[in-house]
BAKEGU-324407 format. One line per 8 residues: number of its first residue (from 0); their letters; for each residue x, y, z of N, C-alpha, C. Coordinates in steps of 0.02 Angstrom, whole numbers, plus 50000, padded with zeros to 5 digits. Example, Ala and Ser with C-alpha at 12.3 -4.5 7.8 and 13.67 -1.06 7.14 Angstrom:
<rs>
0) as) 50660/49716/50390/50615/49775/50390/50660/49835/50390  50642/49888/50354/50684/49947/50357/50645/50002/50394
</rs>
This chain:
<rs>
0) xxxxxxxx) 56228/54177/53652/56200/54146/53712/56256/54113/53753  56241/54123/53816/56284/54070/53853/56270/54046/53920  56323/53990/53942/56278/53948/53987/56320/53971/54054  56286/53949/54112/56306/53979/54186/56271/53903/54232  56292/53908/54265/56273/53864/54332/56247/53905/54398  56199/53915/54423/56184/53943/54450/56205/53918/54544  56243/53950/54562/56262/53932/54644/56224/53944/54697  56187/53994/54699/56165/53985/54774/56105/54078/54750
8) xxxxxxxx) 56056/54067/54789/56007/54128/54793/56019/54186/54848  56012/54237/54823/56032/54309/54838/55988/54307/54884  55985/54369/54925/55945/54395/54983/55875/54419/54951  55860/54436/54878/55798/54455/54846/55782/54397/54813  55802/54327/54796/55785/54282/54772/55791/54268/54728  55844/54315/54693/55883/54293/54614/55928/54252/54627  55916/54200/54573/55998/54140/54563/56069/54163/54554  56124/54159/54575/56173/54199/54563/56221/54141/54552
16) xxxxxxxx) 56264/54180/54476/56286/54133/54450/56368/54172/54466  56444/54121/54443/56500/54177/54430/56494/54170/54340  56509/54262/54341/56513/54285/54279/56570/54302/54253  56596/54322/54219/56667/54337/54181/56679/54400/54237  56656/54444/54238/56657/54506/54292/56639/54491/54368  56635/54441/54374/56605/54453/54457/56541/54400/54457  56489/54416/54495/56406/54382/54504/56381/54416/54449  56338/54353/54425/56268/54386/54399/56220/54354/54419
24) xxxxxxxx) 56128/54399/54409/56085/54370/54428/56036/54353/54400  56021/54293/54425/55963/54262/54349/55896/54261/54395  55837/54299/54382/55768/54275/54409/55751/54198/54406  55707/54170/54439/55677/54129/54427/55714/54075/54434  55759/54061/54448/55816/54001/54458/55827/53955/54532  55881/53909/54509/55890/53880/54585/55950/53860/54570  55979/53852/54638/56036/53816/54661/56060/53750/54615  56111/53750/54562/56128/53689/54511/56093/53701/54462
32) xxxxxxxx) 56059/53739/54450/56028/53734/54395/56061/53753/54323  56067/53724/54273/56116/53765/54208/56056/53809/54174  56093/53847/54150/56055/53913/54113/56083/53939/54078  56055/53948/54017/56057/53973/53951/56031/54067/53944  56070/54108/53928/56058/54172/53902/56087/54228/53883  56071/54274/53857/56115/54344/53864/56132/54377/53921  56219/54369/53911/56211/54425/53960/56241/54504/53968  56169/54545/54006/56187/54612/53996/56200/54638/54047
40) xxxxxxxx) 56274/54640/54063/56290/54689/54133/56305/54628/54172  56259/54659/54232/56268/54590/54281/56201/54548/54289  56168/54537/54227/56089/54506/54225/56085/54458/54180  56059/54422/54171/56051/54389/54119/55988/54377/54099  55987/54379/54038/55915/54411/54006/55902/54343/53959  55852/54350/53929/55806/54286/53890/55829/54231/53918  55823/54198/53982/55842/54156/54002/55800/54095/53994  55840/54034/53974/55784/53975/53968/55836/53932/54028
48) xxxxxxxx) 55803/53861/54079/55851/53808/54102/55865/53781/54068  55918/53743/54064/55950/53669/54031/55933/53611/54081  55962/53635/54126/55958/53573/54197/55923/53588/54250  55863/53568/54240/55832/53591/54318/55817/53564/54376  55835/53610/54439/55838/53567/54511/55781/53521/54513  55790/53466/54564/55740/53428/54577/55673/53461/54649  55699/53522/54650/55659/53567/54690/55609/53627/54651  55609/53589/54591/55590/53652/54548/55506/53635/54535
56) xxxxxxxx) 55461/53659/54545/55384/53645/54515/55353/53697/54475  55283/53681/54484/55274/53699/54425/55223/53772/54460  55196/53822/54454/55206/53887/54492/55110/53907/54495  55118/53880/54572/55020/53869/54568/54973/53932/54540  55008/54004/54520/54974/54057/54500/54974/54068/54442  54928/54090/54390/54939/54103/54319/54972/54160/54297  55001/54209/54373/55024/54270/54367/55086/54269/54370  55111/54227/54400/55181/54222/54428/55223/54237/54351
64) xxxxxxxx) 55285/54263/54368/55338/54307/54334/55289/54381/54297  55237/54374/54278/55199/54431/54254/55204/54492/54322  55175/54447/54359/55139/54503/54416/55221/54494/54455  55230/54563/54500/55290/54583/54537/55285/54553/54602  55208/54522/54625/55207/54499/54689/55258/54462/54733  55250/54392/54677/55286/54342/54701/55358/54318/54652  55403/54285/54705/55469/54270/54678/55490/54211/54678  55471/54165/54697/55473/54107/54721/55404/54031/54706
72) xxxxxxxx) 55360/54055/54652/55318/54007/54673/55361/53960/54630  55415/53955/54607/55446/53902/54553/55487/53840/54603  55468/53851/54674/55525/53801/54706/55472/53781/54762  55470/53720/54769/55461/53669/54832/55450/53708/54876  55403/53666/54924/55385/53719/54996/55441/53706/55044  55474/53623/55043/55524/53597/55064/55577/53647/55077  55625/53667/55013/55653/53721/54988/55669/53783/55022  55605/53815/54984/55577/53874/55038/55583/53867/55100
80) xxxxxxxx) 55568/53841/55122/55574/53847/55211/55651/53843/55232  55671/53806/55199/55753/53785/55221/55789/53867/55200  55748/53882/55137/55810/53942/55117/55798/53987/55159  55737/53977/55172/55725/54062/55245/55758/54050/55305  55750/53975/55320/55801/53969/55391/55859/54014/55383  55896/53970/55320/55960/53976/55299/55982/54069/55296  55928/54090/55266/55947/54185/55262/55951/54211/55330  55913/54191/55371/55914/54202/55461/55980/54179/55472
88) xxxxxxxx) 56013/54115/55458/56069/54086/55484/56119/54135/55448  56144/54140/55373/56167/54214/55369/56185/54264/55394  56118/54278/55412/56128/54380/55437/56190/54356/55506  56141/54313/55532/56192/54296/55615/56243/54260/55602  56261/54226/55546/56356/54202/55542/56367/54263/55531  56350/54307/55502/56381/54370/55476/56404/54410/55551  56367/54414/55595/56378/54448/55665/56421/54388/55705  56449/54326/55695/56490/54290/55714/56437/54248/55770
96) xxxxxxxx) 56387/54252/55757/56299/54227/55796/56292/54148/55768  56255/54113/55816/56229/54076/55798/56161/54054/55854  56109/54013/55838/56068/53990/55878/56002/53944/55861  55980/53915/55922/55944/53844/55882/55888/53901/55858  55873/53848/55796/55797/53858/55778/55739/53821/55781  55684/53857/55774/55642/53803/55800/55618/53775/55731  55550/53719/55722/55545/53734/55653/55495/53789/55638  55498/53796/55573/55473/53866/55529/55402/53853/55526
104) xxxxxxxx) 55369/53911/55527/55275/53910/55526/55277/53960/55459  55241/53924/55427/55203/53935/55339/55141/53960/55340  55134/54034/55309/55058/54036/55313/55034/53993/55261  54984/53956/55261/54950/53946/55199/54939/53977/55142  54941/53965/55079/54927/54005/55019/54841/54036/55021  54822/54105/54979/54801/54115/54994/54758/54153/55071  54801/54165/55093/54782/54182/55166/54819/54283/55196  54849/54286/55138/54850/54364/55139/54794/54408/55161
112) xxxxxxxx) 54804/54432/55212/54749/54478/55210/54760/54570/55219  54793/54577/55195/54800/54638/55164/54839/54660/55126  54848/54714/55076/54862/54706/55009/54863/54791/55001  54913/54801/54967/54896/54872/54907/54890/54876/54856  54859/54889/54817/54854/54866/54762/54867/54946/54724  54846/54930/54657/54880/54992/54612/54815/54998/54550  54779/55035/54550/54749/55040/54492/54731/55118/54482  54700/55144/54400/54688/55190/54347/54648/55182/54308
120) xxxxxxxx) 54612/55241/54259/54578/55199/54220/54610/55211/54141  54582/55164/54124/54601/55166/54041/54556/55196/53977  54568/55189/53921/54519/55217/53869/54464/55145/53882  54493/55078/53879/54427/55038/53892/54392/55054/53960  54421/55082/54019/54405/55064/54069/54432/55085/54144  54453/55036/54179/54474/55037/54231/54520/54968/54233  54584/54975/54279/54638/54920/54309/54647/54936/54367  54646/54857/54391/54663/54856/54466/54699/54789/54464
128) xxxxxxxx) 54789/54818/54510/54808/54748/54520/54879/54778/54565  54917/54728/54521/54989/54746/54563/55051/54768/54491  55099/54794/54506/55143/54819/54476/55177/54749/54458  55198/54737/54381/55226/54688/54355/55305/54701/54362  55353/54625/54371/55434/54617/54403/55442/54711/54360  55480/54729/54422/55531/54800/54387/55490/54827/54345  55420/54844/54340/55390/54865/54297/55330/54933/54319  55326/54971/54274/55256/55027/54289/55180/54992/54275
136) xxxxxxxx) 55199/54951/54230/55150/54920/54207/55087/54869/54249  55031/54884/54257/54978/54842/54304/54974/54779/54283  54979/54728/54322/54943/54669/54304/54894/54666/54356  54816/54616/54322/54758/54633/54348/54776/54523/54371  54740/54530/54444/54776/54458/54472/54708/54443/54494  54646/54435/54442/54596/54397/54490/54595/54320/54493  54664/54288/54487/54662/54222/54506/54737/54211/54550  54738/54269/54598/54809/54277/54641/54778/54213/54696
144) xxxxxxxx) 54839/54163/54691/54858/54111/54727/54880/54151/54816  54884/54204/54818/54922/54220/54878/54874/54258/54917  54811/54302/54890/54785/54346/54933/54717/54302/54957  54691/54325/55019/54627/54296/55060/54581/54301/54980  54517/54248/55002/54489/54250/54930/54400/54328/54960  54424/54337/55012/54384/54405/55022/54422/54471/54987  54487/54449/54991/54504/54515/54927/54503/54516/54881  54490/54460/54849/54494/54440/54763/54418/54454/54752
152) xxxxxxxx) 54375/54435/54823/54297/54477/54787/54300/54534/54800  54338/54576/54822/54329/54654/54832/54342/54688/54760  54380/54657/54702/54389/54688/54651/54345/54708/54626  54285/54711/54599/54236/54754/54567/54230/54791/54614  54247/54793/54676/54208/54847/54717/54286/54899/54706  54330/54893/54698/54390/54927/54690/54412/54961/54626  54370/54920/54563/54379/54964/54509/54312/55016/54501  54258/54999/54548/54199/55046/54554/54228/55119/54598
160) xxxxxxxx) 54274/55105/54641/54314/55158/54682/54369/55193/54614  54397/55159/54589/54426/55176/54526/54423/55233/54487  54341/55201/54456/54306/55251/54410/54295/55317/54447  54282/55305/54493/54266/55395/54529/54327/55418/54548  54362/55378/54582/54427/55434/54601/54493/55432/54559  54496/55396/54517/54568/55395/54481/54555/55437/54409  54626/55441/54385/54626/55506/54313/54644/55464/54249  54679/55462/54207/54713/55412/54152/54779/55433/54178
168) xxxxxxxx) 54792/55508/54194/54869/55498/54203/54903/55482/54243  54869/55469/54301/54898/55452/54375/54860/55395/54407  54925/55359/54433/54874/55290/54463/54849/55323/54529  54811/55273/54589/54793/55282/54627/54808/55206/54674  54819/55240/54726/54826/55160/54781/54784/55138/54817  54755/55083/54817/54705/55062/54870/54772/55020/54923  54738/55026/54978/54785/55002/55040/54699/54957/55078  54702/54872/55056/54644/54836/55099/54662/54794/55138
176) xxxxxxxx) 54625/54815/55206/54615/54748/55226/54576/54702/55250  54565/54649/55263/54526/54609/55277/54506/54641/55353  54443/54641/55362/54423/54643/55436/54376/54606/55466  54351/54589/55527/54290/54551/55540/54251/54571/55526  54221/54623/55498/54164/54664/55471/54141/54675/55409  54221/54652/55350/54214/54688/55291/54301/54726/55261  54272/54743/55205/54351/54763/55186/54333/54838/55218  54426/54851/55254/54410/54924/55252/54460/54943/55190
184) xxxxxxxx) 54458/54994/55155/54493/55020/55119/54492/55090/55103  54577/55087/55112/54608/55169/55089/54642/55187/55054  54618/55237/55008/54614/55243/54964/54671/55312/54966  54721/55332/54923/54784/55376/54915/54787/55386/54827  54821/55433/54845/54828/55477/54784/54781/55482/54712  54727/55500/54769/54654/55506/54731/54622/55583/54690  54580/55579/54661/54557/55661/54638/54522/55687/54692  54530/55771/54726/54485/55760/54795/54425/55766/54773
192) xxxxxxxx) 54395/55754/54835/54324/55752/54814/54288/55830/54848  54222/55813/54832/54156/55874/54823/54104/55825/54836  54039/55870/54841/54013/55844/54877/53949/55778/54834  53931/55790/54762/53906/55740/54737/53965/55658/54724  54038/55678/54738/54083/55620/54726/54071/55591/54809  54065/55633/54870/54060/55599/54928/53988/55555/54943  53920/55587/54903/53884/55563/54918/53882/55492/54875  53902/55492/54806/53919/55427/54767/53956/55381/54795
200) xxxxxxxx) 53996/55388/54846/54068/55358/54883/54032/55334/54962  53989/55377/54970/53932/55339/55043/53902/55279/54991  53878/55302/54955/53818/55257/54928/53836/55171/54908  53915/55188/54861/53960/55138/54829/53972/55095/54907  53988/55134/54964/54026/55085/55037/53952/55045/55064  53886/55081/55058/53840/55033/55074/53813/54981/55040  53823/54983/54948/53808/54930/54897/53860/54894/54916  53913/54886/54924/53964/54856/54902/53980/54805/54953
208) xxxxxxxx) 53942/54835/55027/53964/54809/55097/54042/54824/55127  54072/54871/55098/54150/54903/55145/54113/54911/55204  54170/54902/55241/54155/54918/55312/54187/55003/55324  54222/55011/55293/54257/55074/55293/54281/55114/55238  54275/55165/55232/54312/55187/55157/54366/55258/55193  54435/55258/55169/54463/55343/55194/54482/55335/55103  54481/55409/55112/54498/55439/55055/54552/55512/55053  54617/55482/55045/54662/55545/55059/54674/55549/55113
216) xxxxxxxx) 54674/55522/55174/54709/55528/55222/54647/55556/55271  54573/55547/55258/54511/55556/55298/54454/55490/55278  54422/55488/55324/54372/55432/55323/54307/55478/55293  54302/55444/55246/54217/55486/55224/54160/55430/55220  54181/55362/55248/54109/55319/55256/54130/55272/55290  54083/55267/55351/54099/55205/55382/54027/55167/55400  54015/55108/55375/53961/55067/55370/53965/55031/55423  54016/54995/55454/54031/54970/55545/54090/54961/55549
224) xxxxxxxx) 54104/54973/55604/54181/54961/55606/54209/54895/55599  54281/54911/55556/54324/54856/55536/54363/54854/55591  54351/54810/55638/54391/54779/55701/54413/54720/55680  54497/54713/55723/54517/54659/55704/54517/54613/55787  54519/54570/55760/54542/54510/55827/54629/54499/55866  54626/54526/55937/54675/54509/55973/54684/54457/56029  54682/54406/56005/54651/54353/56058/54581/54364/56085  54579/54397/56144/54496/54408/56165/54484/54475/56166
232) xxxxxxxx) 54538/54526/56145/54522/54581/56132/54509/54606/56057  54438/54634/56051/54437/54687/55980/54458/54759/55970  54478/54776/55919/54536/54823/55899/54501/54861/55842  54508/54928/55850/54481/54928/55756/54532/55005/55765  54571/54995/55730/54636/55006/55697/54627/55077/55676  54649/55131/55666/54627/55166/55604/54674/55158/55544  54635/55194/55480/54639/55163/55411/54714/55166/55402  54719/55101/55370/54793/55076/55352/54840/55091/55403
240) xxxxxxxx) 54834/55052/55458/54876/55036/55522/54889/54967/55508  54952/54980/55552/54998/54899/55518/54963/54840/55569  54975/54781/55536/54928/54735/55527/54954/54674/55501  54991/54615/55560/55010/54565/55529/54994/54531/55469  55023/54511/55424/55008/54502/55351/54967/54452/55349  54951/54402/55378/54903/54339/55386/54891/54331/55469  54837/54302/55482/54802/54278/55543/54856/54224/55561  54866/54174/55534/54922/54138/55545/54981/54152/55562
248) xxxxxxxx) 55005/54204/55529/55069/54226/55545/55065/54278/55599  55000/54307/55609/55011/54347/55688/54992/54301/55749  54958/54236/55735/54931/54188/55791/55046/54166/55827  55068/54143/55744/55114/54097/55775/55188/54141/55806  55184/54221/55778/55209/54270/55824/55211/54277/55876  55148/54287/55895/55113/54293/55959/55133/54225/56024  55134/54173/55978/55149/54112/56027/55198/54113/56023  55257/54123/55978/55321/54146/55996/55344/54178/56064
256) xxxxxxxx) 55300/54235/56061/55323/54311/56096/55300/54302/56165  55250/54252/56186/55204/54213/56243/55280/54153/56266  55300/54114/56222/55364/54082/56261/55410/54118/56293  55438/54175/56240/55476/54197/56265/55507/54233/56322  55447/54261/56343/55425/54308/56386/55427/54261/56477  55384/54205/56447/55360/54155/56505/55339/54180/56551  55339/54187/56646/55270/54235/56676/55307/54280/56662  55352/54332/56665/55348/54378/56676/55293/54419/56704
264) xxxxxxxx) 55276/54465/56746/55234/54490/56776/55235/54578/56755  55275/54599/56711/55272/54653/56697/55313/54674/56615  55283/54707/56582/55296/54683/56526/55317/54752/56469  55340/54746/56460/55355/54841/56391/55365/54802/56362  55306/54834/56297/55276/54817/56221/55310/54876/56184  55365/54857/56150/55398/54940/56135/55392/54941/56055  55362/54969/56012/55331/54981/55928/55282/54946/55956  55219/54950/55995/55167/54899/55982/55106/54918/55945
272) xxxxxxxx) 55109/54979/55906/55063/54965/55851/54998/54964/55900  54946/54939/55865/54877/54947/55888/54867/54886/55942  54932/54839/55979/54919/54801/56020/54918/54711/55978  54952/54719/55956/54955/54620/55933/54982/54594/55970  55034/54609/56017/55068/54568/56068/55044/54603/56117  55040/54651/56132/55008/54706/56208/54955/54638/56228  54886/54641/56185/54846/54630/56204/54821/54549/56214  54878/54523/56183/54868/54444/56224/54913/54470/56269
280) xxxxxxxx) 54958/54489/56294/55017/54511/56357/54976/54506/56418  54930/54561/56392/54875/54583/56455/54843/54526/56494  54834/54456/56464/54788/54398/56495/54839/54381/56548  54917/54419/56538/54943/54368/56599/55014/54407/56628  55009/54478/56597/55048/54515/56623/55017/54578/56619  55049/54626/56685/55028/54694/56666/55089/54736/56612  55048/54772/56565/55078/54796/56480/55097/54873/56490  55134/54901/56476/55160/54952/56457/55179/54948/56385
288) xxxxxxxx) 55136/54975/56349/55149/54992/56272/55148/55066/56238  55209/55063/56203/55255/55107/56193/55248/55126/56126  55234/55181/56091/55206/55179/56009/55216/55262/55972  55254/55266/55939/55247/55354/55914/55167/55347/55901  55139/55318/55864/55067/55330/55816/55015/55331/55864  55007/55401/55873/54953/55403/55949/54900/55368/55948  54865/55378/55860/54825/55338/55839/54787/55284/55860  54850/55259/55836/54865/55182/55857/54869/55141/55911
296) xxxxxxxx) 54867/55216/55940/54875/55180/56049/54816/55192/56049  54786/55253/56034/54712/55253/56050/54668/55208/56037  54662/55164/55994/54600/55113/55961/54658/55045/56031  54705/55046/56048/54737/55001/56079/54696/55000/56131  54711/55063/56169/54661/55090/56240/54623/55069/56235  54548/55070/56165/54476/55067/56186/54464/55004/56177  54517/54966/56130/54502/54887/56150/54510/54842/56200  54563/54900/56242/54586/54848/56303/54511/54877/56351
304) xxxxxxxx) 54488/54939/56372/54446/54937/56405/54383/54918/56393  54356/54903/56323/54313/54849/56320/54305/54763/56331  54374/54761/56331/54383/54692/56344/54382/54657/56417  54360/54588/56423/54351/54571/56501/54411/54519/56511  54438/54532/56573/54495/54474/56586/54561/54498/56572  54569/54532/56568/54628/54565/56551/54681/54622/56613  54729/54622/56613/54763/54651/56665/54775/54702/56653  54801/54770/56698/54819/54839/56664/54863/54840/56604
312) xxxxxxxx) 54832/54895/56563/54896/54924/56508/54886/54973/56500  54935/55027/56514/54961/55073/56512/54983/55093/56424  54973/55167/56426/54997/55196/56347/55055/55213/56352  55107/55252/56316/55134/55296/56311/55173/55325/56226  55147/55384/56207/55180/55405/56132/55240/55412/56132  55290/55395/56107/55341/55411/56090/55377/55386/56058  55416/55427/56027/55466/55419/55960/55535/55367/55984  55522/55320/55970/55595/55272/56029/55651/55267/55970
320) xxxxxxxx) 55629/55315/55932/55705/55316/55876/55740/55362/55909  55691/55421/55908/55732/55477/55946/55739/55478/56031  55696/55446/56050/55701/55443/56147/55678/55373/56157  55725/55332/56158/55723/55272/56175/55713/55264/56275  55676/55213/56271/55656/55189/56352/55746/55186/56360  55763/55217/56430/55822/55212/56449/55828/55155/56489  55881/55124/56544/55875/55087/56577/55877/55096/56633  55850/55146/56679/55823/55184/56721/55732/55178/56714
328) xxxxxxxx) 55719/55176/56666/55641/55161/56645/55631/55093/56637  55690/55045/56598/55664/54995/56580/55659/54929/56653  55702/54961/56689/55749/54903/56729/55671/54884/56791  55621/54921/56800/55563/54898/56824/55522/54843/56821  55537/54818/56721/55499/54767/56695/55533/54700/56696  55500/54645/56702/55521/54583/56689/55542/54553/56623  55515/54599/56565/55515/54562/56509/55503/54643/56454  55547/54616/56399/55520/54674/56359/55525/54646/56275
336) xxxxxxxx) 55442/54669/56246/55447/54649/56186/55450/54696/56128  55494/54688/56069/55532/54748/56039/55502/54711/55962  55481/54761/55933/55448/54741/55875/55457/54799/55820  55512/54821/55788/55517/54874/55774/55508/54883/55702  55522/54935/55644/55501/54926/55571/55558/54879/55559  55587/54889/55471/55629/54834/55450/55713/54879/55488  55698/54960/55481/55776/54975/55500/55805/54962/55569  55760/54909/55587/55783/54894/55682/55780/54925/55727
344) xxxxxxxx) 55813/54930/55775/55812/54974/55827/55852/54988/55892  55922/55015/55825/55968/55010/55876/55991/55062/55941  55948/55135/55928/55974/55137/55983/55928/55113/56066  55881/55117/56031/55826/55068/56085/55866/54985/56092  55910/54968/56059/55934/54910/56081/56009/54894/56131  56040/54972/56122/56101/54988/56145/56076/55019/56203  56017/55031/56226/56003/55045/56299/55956/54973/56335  55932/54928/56283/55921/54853/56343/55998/54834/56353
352) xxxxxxxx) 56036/54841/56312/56111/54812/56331/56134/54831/56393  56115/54890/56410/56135/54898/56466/56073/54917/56538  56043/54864/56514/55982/54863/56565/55989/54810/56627  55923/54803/56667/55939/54738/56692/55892/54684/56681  55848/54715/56606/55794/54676/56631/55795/54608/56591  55772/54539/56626/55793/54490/56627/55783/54445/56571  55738/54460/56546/55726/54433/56435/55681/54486/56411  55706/54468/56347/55687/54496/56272/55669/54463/56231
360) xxxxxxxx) 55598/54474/56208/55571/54443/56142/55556/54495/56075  55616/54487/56036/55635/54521/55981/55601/54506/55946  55529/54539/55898/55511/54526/55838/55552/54568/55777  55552/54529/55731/55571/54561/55664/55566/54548/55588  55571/54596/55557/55559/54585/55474/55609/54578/55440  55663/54594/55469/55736/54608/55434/55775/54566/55473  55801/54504/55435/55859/54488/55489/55922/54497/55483  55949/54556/55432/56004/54580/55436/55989/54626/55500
368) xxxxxxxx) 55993/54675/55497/55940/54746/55576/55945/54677/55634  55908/54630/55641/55908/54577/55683/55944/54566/55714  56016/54535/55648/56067/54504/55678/56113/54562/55720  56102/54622/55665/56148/54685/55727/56136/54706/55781  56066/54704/55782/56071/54716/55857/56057/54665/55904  56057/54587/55902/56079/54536/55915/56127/54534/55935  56204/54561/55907/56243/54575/55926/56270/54615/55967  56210/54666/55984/56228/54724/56022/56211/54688/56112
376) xxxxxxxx) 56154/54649/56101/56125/54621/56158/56161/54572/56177  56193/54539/56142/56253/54491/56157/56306/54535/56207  56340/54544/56161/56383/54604/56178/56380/54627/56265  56305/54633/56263/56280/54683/56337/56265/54645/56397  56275/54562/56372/56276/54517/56425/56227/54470/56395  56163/54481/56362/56134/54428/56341/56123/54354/56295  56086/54313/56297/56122/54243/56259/56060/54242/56240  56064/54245/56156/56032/54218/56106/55975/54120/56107
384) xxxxxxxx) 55943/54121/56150/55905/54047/56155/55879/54006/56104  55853/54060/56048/55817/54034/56013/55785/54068/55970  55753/54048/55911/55739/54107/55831/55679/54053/55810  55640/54095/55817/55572/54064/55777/55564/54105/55703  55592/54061/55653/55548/54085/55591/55489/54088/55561  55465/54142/55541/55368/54142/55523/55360/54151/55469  55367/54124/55414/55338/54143/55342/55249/54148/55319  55267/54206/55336/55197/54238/55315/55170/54271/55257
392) xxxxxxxx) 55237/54292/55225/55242/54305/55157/55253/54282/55104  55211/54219/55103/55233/54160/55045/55258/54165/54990  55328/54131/54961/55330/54143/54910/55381/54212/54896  55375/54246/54934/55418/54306/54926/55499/54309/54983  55536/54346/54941/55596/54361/54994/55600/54362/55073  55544/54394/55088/55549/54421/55155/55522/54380/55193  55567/54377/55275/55555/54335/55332/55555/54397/55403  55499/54336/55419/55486/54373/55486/55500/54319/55552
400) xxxxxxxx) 55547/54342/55594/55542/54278/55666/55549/54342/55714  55553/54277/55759/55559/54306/55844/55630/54279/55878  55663/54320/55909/55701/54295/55934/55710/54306/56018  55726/54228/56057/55706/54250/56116/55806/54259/56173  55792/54330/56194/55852/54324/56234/55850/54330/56320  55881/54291/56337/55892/54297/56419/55950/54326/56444  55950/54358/56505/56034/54387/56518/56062/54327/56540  56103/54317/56533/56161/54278/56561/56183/54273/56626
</rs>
């Protein structure tokens, strides 16, 4: 056995200590903390503390280190918040960046509202849960501290989906989410179905109250539609379309992406998905939203024309990895909001650099991707104002902010 001091937490939320070879990384740790264990490689294994931070508590889930969810319920909310600033402040010392922040918005525990989960059945039965740390193995989480408590009652209705569509040798994925209507859930790498499993699978979505069921990449029951809320516009998505991770964390986005912007009078929504920023945009600018997932523009469309009070928005499909808005297209708008996956979006960001249009409200999941093309917009004349961090993913590695830029 042997002992280590643990210095400072990695970008995944392991303690990292110096080892005879270089770093190693200890789960579950903090900053000062001494630690006792084997070590194999660059890990350290059977680890117990000796000295533990005064940021350290005690871990509100009975799942935590079992279940793969969460990484973090062992430290202060205090803590947490500071270390997410701190990983934002990172990525951008790293790009030679800096900029104020505002303070950080926490979703509440519990307040997840959508989830994938992983279940199969067994010789007893059926499992439904999440994949345990680095593991194949299910853990079943009906006392998860982190998800809405409308998904924690969907579980019997998910191992009832289970029994009909899963095998012993292959798991199956449910993908839920919370909707105003009901869970919708989709269901992947299932046995297909015929026609006494479809009529069992109508029957199961009307006992159960789903608002929606797809199965394999088709909808085979829909009981009412699972619409979600966009300010005063309703939305109903199709199955497993992305979907801010908590109500909280898309409300305090959104008011982010609303400063940033300020009137602007004309607006490109560029990744906007089924409309989370489009469609508050619309109460006070006219929207141009920009989206490969035609899908996804379409349920955008029929919510904006059902909705009252709202200003034009415009569609358009396209792939802005491969044909990014040029600045010949962009230089029309007052404001443009860029919301892209975690790999960023640089060459859509190396053509606002050379735009004219007058701010940018950057959402993102990644603030390494962030900080680079942060840099690129720097670079192209613009000045970094300000970084709203959103922890919406409690407890876990990943941060989501906004960052707002003006040209110079």
């Amino acid at each position: 056995m042997q002992s280590f001091t643990i210095k400072r937490l990695g970008h995944q939320a392991d303690g990292i200590a110096d080892g005879p070879n270089g770093d190693i990384y200890v789960p579950f740790t903090l900053p000062g903390e001494v630690v006792q264990g084997v070590l194999s490689g660059d890990r350290l294994t059977d680890m117990r503390v000796l000295t533990s931070s005064p940021d350290r508590i005690k871990p509100p889930c009975v799942h935590f280190k079992t279940c793969g969810g969460c990484a973090l319920q062992h430290v202060s909310d205090a803590f947490l918040a500071t270390w997410k600033i701190e990983v934002v402040k990172t990525a951008l010392t790293a790009q030679g960046l800096s900029a104020r922040f505002l303070p950080i918005e926490t979703s509440p525990p519990q307040s997840r509202r959508r989830a994938t989960f992983s279940a199969r059945r067994t010789k007893k039965g059926k499992m439904v849960g999440f994949h345990g740390r680095a593991s194949d193995s299910l853990v079943e989480i009906s006392g998860c501290q982190l998800l809405h408590p409308d998904l924690i009652a969907g579980l019997p209705a998910f191992a009832a989906i289970t029994r009909i569509g899963a095998t012993r040798s292959a798991s199956i994925s449910l993908a839920v989410t919370q909707s105003e209507n009901g869970l919708d859930v989709d269901v992947k790498q299932a046995k297909p179905t015929d026609g006494p499993m479809l009529m069992e699978l109508g029957a199961l979505t009307e006992r159960l109250k789903l608002a929606r069921l797809s199965w394999n990449g088709e909808t085979i029951a829909s009981r009412i539609a699972p619409t979600q809320r966009f300010q005063t516009a309703t939305v109903t998505p199709p199955p497993d379309a992305f979907l801010q991770a908590t109500a909280h964390g898309q409300a305090a986005l959104t008011k982010a992406v609303l400063a940033a912007i300020g009137p602007a009078k004309r607006v490109a929504d560029l990744f906007a998905g089924c409309g989370t920023f489009t469609l508050p945009l619309a109460k006070l600018a006219e929207v141009h939203a920009v989206e490969s997932d035609a899908a996804a523009l379409a349920a955008l469309d029929v919510g904006w024309r059902k909705a009252v009070g709202l200003k034009t928005i415009t569609t358009q499909t396209r792939d802005l990895f491969r044909r990014p808005l040029e600045p010949s297209e962009l230089d029309r708008f007052d404001a443009v909001v860029l919301d892209p996956p975690r790999a960023g979006a640089k060459a859509q960001v190396e053509a606002l650099a050379t735009s004219k249009v007058p701010c940018i409200a950057a959402v993102s999941c990644n603030p390494v991707t962030f900080a680079r093309d942060a840099a690129t917009l720097i670079a192209g004349g613009y000045r970094l104002d300000w970084v709203q961090v959103v922890d919406q993913f409690r407890w876990s590695p990943h941060v989501e902010l906004v960052g707002s830029f003006t040209r110079a």
